[in-house]
N, C-alpha and C positions, 0 to 999 in steps of 0.2 A: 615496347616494354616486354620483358623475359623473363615469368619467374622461375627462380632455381629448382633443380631437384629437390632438394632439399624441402623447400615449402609444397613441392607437391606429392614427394611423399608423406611430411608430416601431416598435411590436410587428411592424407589416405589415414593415416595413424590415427588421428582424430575420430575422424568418421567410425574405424574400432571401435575406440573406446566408449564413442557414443551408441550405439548397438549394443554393449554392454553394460550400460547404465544401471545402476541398479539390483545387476547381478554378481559382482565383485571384483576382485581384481582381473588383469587380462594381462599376462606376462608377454614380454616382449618378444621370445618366442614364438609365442602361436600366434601373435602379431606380423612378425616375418615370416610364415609359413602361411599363412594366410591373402597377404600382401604380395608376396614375392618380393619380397626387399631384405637386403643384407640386414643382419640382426646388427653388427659393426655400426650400419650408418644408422640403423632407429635406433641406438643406444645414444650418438652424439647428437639427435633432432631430440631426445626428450627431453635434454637437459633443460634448455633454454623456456620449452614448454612447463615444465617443473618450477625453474627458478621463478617466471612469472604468474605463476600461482594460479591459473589452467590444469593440470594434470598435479596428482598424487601418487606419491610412493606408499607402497603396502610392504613391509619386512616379512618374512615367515615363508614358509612352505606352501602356505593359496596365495604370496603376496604377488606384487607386480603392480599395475598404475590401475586409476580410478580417474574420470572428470573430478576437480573439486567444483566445479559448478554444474546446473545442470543445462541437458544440450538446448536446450530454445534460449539460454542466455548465453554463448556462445557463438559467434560470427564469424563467418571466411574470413573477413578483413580481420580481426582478432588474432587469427591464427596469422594472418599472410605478414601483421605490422612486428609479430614476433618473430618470426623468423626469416623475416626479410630488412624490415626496419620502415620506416616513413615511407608509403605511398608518392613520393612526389617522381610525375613522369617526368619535370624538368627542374632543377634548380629554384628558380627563382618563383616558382609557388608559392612556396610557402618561407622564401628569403626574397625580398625585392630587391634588398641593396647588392645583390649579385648580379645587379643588372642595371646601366642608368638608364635604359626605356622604359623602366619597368612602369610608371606613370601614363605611357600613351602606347605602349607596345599592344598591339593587335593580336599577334600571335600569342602572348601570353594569354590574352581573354579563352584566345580558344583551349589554348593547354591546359588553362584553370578548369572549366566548364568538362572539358573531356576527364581530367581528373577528379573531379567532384561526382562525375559519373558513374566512374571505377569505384570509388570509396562508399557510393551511396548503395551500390549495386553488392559489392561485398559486404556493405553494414547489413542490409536486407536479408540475409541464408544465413540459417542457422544450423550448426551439427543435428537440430533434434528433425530439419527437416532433408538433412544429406542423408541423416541416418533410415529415415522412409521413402527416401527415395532408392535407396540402396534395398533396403527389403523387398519394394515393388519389384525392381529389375530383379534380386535373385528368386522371387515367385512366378514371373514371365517366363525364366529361364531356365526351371526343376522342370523337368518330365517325369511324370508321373505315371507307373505301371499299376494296370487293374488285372486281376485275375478273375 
């Protein structure tokens, strides 16, 4: 399993906006200047994000996007099921009739079980703890001048 650019730059996008919680909007912009990602490609990863009612548009002069939820109720898997689509690493997971083993097949048990792993692993993280884990690392890595 491969996920696209796309979802791992929106996770990055995410992670933004969750950093920003609270404090207003955060234009797409200083998003990609920040990130190093084309503004072009975070303009067509918000959409989807938006549509599923995850992020906020602000109109105006301070506008730009907001969480509409806050980050501890927001999940990797959340973000990954949006812009990737259903978690399944094989077919017939979560379709059996794509398969006529699928009643005694062995290997399915295992693909289920590794998948239910992925899904419970990404239910578990949440933006408002990518968002401090992200603060820790950029406090690690300011140096800091005394005179």
């Amino acid at each position: 399993m491969k996920l696209s650019k796309r979802t791992r730059y929106g996770l990055r996008l995410m992670i933004e906006l969750a950093l920003n919680y609270n404090k207003g909007a955060l234009n797409l912009n200083e998003i990609a200047r920040r990130e190093e990602i084309s503004l072009k490609y975070l303009s067509q990863i918000i959409i989807p994000l938006k549509n599923s009612g995850f992020v906020h548009s602000i109109r105006g002069s301070s506008g730009g996007y907001i969480l509409s939820k806050p980050p501890d109720e927001v999940t990797v898997y959340d973000i990954v099921t949006i812009l990737e689509g259903e978690m399944d690493i094989v077919e017939c997971i979560n379709d059996p009739a794509l398969c006529d083993r699928n009643t005694y097949c062995t290997a399915r048990n295992v693909w289920s079980r590794l998948n239910q792993s992925i899904v419970s692993l990404l239910e578990s993280i949440t933006l408002k703890s990518l968002a401090r884990e992200t603060e820790m690392n950029f406090k690690k890595n300011v140096i800091v001048y005394h005179i």
